[in-house]
C-alpha positions in Angstrom: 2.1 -7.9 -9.4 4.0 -7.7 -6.3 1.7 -8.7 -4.1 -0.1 -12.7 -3.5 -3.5 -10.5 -3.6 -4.7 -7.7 -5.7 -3.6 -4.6 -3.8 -5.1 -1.0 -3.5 -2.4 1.3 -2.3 -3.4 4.2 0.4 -0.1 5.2 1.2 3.4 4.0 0.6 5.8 7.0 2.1 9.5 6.1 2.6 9.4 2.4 2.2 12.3 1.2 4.2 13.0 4.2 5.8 12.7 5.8 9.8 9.2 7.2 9.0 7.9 4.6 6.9 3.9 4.6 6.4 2.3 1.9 4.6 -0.9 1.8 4.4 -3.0 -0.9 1.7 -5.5 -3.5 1.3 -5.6 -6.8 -0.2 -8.4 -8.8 -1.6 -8.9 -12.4 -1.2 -11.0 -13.5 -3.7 -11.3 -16.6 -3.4 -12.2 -16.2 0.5 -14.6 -12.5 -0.3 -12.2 -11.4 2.0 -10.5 -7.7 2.2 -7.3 -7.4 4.0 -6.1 -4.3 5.6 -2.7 -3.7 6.2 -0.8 -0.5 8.2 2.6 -0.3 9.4 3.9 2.8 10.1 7.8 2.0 11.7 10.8 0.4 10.2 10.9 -3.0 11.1 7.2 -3.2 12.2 6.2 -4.3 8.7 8.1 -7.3 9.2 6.7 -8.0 12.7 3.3 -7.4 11.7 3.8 -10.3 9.0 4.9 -12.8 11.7 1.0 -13.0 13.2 -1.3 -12.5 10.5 -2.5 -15.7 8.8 -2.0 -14.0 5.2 0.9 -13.3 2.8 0.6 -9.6 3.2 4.5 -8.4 2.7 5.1 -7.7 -1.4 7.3 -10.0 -2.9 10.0 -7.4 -4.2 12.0 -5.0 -2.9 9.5 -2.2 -0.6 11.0 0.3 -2.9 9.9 -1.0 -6.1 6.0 -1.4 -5.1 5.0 2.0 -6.3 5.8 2.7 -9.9 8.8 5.5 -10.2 6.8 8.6 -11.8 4.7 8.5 -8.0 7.7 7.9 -5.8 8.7 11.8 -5.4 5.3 13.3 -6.4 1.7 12.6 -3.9 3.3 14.2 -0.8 5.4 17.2 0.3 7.5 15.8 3.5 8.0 11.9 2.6 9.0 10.6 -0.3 6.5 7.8 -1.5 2.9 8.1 -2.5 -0.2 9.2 -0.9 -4.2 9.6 -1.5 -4.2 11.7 1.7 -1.9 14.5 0.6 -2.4 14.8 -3.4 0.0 17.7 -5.0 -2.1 16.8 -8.1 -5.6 15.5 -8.7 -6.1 16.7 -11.8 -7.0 13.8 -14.4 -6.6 11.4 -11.6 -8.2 8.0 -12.1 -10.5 6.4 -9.6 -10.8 2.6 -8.8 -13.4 1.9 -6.5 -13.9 -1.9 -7.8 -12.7 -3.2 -4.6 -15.9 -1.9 -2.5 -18.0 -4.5 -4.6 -15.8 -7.6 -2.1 -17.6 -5.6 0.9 -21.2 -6.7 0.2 
C-alpha cells in the first residue's frame, strides 16, 4: 500500500537516518517488469529517484513502510527490518510469488 508497485522488502534499516539501507523490489505488472531498488545513504534515496523512469519512493513517510512489530526486531545494530540478519525465523512466512514475473 505505500508503494505505486507491489513491493517485496529485503531490507529497510533506519529509514531516514545516517546509515540508512533500503533495499526492495517492485513489480510492474502491467510492463512484466521487476524493479530493483537500493539506497544505502541519507539523502541518496531521493537522488536515486531523480533518474529512474519509475515511481520507486513510497508514498508515506520512510518510517511508516515496515509495519511497527518489525521495526526493532530482524537486526541487532539498526533499527528496521532485514531478511539478511533474522533474530527469528521461526514460523516465518515465505513469499516467493514474485519469481513467477522473471520468466
Amino acid at each position: 500500500t505505500h508503494f505505486a508497485y507491489p513491493a517485496y522488502i529485503i531490507q529497510w534499516l533506519s529509514p531516514g537516518g545516517k546509515w540508512q539501507t533500503l533495499e526492495y523490489f517492485l513489480i510492474d505488472e502491467k510492463e512484466n517488469t521487476v524493479i530493483f531498488s537500493y539506497v544505502m545513504a541519507t539523502g541518496g534515496f531521493y537522488e536515486l529517484d531523480e533518474v529512474v523512469s519509475y515511481d520507486i519512493l513510497p508514498n508515506t513517510d520512510l518510517n511508516s513502510v515496515i509495519d511497527e512489530k518489525d521495526k526493532n526486531g530482524g537486526t541487532q545494530y539498526a533499527e528496521g527490518f532485514t531478511v539478511y540478519f533474522p533474530d527469528d525465523m521461526e514460523g516465518a512466512n515465505y513469499d516467493l510469488s514474485f519469481l513467477e514475473y522473471l520468466k
